[in-house]
Phi, psi and omega in degrees: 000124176298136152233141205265115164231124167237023169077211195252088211235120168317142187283323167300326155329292193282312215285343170286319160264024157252348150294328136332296132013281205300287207309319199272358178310165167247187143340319182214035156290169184271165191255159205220127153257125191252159176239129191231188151191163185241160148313178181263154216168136189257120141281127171244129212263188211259029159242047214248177215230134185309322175315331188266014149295087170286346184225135213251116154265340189102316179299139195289136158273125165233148195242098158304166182236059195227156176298158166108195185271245193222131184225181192226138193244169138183198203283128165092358165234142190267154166249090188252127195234135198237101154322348234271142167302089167304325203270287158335311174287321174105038209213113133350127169310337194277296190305347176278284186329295182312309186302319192277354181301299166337300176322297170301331141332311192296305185303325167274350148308323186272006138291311178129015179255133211253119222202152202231192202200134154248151116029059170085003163172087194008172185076174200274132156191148194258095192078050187084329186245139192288131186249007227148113186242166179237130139208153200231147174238116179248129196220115172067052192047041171223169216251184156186175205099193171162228163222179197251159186207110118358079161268276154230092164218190186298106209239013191279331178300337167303358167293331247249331187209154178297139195245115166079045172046037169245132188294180192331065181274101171285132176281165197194161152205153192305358197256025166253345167264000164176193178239178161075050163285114191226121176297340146282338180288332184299315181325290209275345157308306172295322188302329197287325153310317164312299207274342184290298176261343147186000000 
């Protein structure tokens, strides 16, 4: 498994070349995790429902073609886009969604932070509040998108919207939860955990 680090990437940008990406594999291309951050940026997934924008900020809404409601990226939450062969791994999208909540689990335990999976609606969350979203679009049983990890950023814009369409739903990220934090070694640590399970 490859892993792709690209820095600091318009988000619309990356989402055209990992559908690129996606559409040109062969049989025994490798499977690839890229690691980002975006500018700040509203995503909306594509059954996601306009209502849960509440507030016109300025900040660009762009509407995806990856699952869920509407989330928010921006400088200082890592990003990981998960390339994968499905068909190849012998693994299903429900059970890829599971292996990476897991992941992220594993990885804020080698913080000391102790994060939980609710019931019926995705993602990472610490005491309740979500620290970590998933989302995946799969095409010709292979997936791309992935997920975002709450690191050290700016976190006021998830006021701005029900984050991941749930109404008052609090956000959380590790530099509120612990020190000695580096967004890139977290990057190559999860990919590495990532790389582990599949």
């Amino acid at each position: 498994m490859k892993i792709v680090r690209l820095g600091l990437q318009d988000y619309y940008h990356t989402w055209v070349a990992m559908k690129a990406f996606t559409l040109s594999r062969k049989f025994n291309s490798e499977d690839e995790l890229w690691i980002v951050e975006h500018p700040s940026v509203f995503t909306q997934g594509i059954s996601g429902d306009t209502k849960h924008l509440l507030k016109n900020s300025g900040i660009p809404v762009i509407f995806s073609d990856r699952g869920g409601q509407i989330t928010y990226h921006g400088p200082g939450q890592l990003i990981i886009y998960c390339l994968i062969d499905l068909k190849r791994l012998g693994i299903g999208v429900k059970k890829m969604v599971l292996l990476i909540e897991l992941a992220i689990i594993e990885l804020l335990q080698s913080y000391n932070i102790k994060s939980h999976l609710l019931e019926n609606a995705h993602g990472v969350y610490v005491d309740g509040a979500k620290i970590a979203a998933l989302g995946l679009r799969v095409k010709n049983s292979k997936t791309y998108h992935g997920l975002s990890l709450n690191v050290d950023m700016d976190l006021s814009p998830f006021s701005y919207i029900n984050p991941c369409g749930y109404q008052d739903l609090t956000v959380t990220q590790m530099a509120d939860l612990t020190s000695n934090i580096n967004l890139k070694i977290i990057g190559d640590e999860l990919c590495k955990i990532l790389k582990s399970k599949l």
